[in-house]
C-alpha positions as CSV (number, residue, x, y, z in Angstrom):
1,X,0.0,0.0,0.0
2,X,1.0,3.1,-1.0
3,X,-0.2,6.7,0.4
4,X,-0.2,9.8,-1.1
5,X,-1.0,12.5,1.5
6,X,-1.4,16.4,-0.1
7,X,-1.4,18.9,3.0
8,X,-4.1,21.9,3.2
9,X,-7.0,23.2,5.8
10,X,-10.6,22.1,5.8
11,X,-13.1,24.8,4.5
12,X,-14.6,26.9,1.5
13,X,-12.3,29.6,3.0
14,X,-8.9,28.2,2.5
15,X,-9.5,26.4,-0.5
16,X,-7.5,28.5,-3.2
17,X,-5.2,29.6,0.1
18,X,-1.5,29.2,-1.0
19,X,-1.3,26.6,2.4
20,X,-3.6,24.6,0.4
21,X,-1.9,23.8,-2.7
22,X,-1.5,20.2,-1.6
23,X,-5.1,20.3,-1.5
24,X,-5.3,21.1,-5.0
25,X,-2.5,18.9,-6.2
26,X,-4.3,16.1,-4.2
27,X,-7.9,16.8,-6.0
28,X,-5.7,16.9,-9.9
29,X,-4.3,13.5,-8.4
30,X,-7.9,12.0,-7.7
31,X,-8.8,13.1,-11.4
32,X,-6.1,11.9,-13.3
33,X,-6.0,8.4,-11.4
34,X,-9.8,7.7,-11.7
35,X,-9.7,7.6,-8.0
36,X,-13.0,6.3,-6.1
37,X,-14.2,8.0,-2.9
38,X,-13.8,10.0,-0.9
39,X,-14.6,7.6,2.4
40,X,-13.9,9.5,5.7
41,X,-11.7,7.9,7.7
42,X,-8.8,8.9,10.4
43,X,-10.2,12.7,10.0
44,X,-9.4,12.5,6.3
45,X,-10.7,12.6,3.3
46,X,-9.7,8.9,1.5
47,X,-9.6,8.1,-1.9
48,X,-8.5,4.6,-3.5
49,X,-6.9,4.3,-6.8
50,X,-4.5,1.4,-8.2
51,X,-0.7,2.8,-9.8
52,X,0.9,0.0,-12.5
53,X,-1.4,-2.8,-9.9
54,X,-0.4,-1.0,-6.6
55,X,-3.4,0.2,-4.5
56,X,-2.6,3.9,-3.4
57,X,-4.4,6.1,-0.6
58,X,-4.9,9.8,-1.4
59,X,-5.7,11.4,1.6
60,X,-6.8,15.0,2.5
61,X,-6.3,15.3,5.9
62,X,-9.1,17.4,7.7
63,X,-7.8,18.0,10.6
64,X,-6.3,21.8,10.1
65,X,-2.7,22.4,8.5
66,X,-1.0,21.8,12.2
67,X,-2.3,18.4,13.0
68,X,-2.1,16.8,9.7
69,X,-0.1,13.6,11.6
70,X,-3.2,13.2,13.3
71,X,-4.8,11.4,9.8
72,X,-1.7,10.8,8.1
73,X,0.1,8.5,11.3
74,X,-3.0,6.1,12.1
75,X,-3.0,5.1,8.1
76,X,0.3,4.7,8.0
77,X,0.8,2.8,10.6
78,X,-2.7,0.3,10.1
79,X,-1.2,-0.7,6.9
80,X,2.1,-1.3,8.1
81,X,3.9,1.0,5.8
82,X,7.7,1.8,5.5
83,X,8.9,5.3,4.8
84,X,9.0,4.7,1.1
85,X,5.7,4.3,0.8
86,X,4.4,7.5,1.9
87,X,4.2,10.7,-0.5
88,X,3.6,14.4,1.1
89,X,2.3,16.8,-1.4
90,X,2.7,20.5,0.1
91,X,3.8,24.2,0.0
92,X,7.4,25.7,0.6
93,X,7.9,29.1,1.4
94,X,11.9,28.9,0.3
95,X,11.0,27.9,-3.2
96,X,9.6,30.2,-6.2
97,X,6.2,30.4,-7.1
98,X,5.7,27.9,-9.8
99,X,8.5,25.3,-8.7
100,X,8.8,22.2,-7.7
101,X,11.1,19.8,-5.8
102,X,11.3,16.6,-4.7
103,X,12.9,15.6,-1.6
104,X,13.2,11.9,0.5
105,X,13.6,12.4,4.1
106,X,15.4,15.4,6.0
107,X,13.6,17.8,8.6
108,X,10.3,19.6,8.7
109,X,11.9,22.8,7.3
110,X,9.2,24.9,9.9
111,X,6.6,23.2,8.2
112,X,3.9,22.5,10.5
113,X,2.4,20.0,8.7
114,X,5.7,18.3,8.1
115,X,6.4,18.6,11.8
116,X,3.2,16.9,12.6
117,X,3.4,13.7,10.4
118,X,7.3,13.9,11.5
119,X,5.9,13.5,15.3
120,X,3.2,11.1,14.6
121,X,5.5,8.5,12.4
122,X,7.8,8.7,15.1
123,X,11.7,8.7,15.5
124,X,13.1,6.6,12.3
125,X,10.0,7.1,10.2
126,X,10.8,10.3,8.9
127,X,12.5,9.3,5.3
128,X,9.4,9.6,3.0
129,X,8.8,11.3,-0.3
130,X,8.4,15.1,-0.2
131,X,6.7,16.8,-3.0
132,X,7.8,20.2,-2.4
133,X,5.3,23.1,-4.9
134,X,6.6,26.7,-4.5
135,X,4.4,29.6,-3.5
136,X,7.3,32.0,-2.5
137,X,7.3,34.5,-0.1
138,X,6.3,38.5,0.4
139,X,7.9,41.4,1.0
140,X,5.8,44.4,2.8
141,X,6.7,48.1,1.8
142,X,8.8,48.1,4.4
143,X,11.2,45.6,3.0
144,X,10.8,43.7,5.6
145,X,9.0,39.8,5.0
146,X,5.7,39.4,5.4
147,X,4.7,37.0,8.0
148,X,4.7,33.3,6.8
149,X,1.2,32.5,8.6
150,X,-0.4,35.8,7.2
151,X,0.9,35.1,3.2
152,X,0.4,31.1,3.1
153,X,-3.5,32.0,4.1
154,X,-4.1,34.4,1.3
155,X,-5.4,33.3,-2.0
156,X,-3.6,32.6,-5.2
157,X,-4.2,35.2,-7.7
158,X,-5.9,34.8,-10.5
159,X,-2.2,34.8,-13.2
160,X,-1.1,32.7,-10.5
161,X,-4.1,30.4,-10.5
162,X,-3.2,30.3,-14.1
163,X,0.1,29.1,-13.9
164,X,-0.8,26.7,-11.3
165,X,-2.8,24.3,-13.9
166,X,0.1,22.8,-15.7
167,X,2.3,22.7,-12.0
168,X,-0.7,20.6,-10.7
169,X,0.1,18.4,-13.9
170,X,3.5,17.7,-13.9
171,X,3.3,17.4,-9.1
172,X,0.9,14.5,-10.4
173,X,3.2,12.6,-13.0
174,X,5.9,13.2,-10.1
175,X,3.9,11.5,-7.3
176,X,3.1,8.4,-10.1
177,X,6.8,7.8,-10.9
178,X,8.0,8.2,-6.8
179,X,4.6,5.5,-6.1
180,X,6.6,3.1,-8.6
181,X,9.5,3.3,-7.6
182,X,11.4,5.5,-9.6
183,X,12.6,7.9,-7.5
184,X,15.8,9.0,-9.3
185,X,14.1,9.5,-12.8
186,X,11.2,11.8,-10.7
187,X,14.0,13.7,-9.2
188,X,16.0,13.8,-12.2
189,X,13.3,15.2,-14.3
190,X,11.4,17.5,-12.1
191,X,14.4,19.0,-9.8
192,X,16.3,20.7,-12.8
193,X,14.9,23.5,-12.7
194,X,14.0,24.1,-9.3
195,X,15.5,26.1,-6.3
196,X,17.4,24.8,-2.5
């Protein structure tokens, strides 16, 4: 069993919020594998598809951004997964809007949701698949950056709405190649052009 996890918050109010671009990755995910569902289950959303024979979870977690571990951990841990077979879809603050980089393992980066799933997996646990999708950051007049928590809740605009189509494209080929395997070719392909 495979999960793929994409990170957002619950709630016609956050749903075209930058913090919920794993959200919307998740949803082009559901589309493009034919995925059945949603069932509720572990305070998540759960979908079930099949990748090249392997059944795969897609799972909106709808617990809020901070406790995402909260759905992602039980899951996990019911169906006995290993590191490899979990996939984390969300936003990163230290890459340009319209990028997109995959990472296995490392640290939370500040990422609550990261740091979540991190303390819900447990010590060891922490080497999955990260599917990293740009939003940038802000700058106020004053030079000085905005806050993270105020930016990541305001709403795409609409050019980069626009953009976002074909980045939701290519996040889903990239989560289909890391759920067979191939790790190196996904990371060859979609890290070239990518920041950090």
């Amino acid at each position: 069993m495979k999960i793929i996890a994409g990170l957002g918050n619950p709630g016609a109010k956050y749903e075209t919020t930058r913090h919920n671009v794993g959200f919307l990755a998740l949803d082009r995910l559901v589309d493009s594998l034919k995925a059945t569902g949603p069932i509720t289950k572990n305070q998540a959303e759960v979908y079930q598809a099949k990748v090249a024979g392997e059944p795969v979870l897609l799972i909106k977690p709808q617990t809020f951004m901070n406790l995402s571990g909260r759905s992602v951990g039980p899951l996990f841990g019911f169906y006995k997964c290993e590191p490899q077979d979990l996939i984390v879809i969300h936003d990163d603050l230290d890459l340009a809007p319209g990028s997109l980089k995959l990472k296995t393992g490392g640290g939370s980066g500040g990422h609550n949701g990261l740091r979540s799933i991190d303390e819900c997996l447990g010590a060891g646990k922490t080497g999955y698949h990260r599917v990293r999708i740009g939003i940038g950051q802000a700058f106020l007049p004053s030079g000085k950056r905005m806050p993270a928590e105020t930016y990541v809740l305001q709403p795409f605009t609409d050019g980069e709405l626009g953009e976002l189509d074909a980045l939701l494209d290519k996040v889903a080929q990239a989560s289909v190649l890391l759920v067979r395997g191939e790790t190196t070719q996904a990371m060859n392909e979609f890290n070239r052009n990518s920041e950090k």
